[in-house]
C-alpha positions as CSV (number, residue, x, y, z in Angstrom):
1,X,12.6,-3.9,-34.8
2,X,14.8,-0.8,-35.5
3,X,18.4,-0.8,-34.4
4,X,18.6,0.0,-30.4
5,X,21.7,1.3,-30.8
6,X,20.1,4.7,-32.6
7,X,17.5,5.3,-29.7
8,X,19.0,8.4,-27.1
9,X,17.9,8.8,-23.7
10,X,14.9,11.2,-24.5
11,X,13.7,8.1,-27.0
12,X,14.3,5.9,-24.4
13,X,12.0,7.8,-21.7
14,X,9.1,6.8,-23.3
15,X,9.1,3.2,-22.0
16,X,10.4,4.3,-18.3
17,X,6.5,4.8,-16.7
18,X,5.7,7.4,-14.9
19,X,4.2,5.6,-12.0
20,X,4.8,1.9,-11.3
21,X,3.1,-0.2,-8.6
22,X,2.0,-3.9,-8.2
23,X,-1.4,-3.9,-8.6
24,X,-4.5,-0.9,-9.6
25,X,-5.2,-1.5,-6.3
26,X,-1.8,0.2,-4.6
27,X,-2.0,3.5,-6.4
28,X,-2.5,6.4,-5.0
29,X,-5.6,8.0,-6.5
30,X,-5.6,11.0,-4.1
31,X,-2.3,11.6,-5.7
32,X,-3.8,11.6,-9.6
33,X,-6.5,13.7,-8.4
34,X,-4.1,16.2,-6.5
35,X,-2.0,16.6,-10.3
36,X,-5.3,17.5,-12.1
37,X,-5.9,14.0,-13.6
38,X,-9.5,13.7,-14.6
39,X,-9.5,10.4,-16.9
40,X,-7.9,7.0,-16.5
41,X,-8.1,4.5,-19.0
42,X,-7.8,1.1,-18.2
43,X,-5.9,-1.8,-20.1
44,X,-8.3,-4.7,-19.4
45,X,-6.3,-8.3,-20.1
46,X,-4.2,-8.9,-17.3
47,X,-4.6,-5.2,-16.4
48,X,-8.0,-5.6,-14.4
49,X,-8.8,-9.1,-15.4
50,X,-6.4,-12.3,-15.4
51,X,-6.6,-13.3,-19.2
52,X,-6.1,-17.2,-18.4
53,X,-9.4,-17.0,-16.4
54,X,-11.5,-14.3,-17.6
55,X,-13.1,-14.0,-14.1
56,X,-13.4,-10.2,-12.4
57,X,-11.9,-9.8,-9.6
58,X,-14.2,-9.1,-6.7
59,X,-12.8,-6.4,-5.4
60,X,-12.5,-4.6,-8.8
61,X,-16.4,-3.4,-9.4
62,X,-16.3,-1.9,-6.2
63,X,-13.0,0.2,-7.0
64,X,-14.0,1.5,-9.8
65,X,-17.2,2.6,-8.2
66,X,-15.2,4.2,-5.3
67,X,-12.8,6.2,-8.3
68,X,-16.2,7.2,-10.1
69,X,-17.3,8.7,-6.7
70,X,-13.8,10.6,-6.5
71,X,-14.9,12.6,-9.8
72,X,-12.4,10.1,-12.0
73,X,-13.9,9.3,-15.7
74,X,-12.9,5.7,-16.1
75,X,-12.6,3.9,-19.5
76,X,-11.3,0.8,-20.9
77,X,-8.7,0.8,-23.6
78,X,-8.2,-3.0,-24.5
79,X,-6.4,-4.7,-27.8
80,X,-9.2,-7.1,-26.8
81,X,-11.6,-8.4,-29.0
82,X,-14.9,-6.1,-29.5
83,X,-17.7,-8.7,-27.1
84,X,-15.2,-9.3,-24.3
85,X,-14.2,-5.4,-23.9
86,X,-18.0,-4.6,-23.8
87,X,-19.4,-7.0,-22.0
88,X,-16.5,-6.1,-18.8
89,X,-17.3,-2.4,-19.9
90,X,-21.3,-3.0,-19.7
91,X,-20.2,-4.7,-16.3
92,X,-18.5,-1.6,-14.7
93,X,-21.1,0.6,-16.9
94,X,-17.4,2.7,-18.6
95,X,-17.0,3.6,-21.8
96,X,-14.6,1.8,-24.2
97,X,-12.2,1.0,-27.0
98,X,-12.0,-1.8,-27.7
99,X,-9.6,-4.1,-30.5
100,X,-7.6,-0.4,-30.0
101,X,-4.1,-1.5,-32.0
102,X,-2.4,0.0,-29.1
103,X,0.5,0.9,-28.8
104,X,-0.5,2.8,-32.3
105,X,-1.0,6.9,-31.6
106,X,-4.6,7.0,-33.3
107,X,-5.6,4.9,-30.7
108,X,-4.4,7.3,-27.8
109,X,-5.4,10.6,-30.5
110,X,-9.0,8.1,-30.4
111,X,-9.8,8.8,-26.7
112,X,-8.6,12.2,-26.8
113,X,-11.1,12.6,-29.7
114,X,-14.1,10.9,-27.6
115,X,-13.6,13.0,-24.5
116,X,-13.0,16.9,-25.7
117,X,-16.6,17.6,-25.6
118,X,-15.5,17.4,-21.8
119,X,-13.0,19.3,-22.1
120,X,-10.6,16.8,-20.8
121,X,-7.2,17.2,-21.9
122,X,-3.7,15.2,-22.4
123,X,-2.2,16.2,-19.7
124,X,-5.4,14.9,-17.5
125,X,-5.2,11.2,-18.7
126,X,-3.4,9.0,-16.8
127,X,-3.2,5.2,-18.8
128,X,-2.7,2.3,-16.4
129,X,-1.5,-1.1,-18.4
130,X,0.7,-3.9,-18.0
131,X,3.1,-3.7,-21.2
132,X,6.0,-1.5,-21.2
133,X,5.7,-1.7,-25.3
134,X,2.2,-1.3,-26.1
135,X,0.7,0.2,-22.7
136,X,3.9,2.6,-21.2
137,X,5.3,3.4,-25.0
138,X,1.8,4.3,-26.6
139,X,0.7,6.8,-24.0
140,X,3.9,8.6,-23.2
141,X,4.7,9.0,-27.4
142,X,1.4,11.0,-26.9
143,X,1.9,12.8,-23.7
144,X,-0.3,10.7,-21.6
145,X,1.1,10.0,-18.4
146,X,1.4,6.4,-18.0
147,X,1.1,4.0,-15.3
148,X,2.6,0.3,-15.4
149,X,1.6,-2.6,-12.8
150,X,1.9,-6.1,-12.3
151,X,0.3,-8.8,-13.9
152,X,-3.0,-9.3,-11.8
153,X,-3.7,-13.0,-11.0
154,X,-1.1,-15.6,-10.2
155,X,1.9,-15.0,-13.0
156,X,5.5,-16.0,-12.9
157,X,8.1,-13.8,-10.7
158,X,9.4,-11.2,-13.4
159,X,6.5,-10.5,-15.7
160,X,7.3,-7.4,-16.6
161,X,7.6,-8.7,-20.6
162,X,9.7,-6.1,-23.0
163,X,12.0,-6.7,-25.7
164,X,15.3,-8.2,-25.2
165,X,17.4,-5.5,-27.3
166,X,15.3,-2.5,-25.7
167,X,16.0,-4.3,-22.2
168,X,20.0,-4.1,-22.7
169,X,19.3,-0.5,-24.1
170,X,17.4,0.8,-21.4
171,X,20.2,-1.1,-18.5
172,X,22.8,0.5,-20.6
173,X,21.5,4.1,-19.5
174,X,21.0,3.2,-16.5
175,X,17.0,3.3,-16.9
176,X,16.1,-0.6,-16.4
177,X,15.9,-0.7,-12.4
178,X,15.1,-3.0,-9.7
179,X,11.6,-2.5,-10.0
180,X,11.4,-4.8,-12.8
181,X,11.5,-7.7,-10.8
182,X,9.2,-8.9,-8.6
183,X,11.5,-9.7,-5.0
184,X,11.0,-8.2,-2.1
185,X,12.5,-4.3,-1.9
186,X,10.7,-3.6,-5.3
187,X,11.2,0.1,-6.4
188,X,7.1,0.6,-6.7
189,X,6.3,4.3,-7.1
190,X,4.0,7.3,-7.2
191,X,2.8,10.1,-9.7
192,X,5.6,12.8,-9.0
193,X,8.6,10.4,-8.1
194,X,10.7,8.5,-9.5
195,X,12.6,5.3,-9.9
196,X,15.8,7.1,-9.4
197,X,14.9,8.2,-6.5
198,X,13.9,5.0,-5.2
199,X,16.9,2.8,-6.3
200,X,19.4,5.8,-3.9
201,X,16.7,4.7,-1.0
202,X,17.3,0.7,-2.0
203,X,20.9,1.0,-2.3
């Protein structure tokens, strides 16, 4: 782990996400579609699908049937190994990557590659994962906008996982926030705002 203490605050931006709500279920879709997003790629372990139990959710095939219908390309973009990634992408009949290395750049520069033909763009992606490292970090070092949530399934109260030096780093600029912790008055927010303007409405 590099020394903390050499990050600035533009290196540190990169693990701040750019929207942050408790489940895929809570954000506001209208919203991505309104900013020009076209593709969202989906972290699949604990992202869509609890990891203990391996069981989809029920409401989850239906959701991504609704977001196909609302023009959205939908992919998976899992560290997974290669079966488990297809057979959920088979499932919800979306492309994938899967064993992706993330939060590695040739894995974002990867789905950039697989849809130009489409003419879909960087700034038309929209990630949605649940690790600040290798979900938030990976897309935003490559100009993806990037979406955190929740653990889905039953987890602990603060699951939001990152490391401990990055963690004092990030509270030292004042950029680790309430919403880290799942308690009531979280600071959950949309594409467009921001977690600084949440924390002036919680204080």
């Amino acid at each position: 782990m590099p020394n903390m203490g050499m990050y600035d605050s533009m290196d540190l931006e990169m693990y701040v996400p750019d929207i942050y709500q408790p489940d895929v279920y809570k954000i506001d879709y209208e919203k991505l579609k309104e900013k020009g997003i076209k593709l969202i790629t989906f972290d699949l372990d604990d992202t869509l699908v609890p990891k203990r139990t391996g069981k989809m959710p029920e409401p989850l095939q239906p959701h991504i049937t609704k977001w196909k219908e609302m023009g959205f390309k939908i992919m998976l973009l899992s560290n997974g190994n290669e079966k488990k990634v297809h057979d959920f992408a088979e499932k919800l009949d979306v492309k994938y990557i899967a064993e992706a290395k993330k939060p590695a750049e040739r894995t974002f520069q990867k789905v950039l590659d697989m849809w130009k033909d489409e003419g879909i763009e960087k700034s038309q992606i929209v990630h949605v994962g649940n690790s600040i490292m290798k979900d938030i970090a990976g897309a935003k070092a490559k100009g993806i906008t990037a979406c955190l949530i929740r653990y889905v399934g039953k987890q602990k109260k603060n699951v939001i996982l990152v490391d401990k030096e990055l963690k004092q780093e990030l509270k030292k600029k004042n950029m680790w926030q309430k919403h880290h912790k799942n308690q009531v008055g979280d600071q959950y927010y949309q594409l467009g705002e921001t977690q600084f303007q949440k924390v002036q409405l919680w204080r």
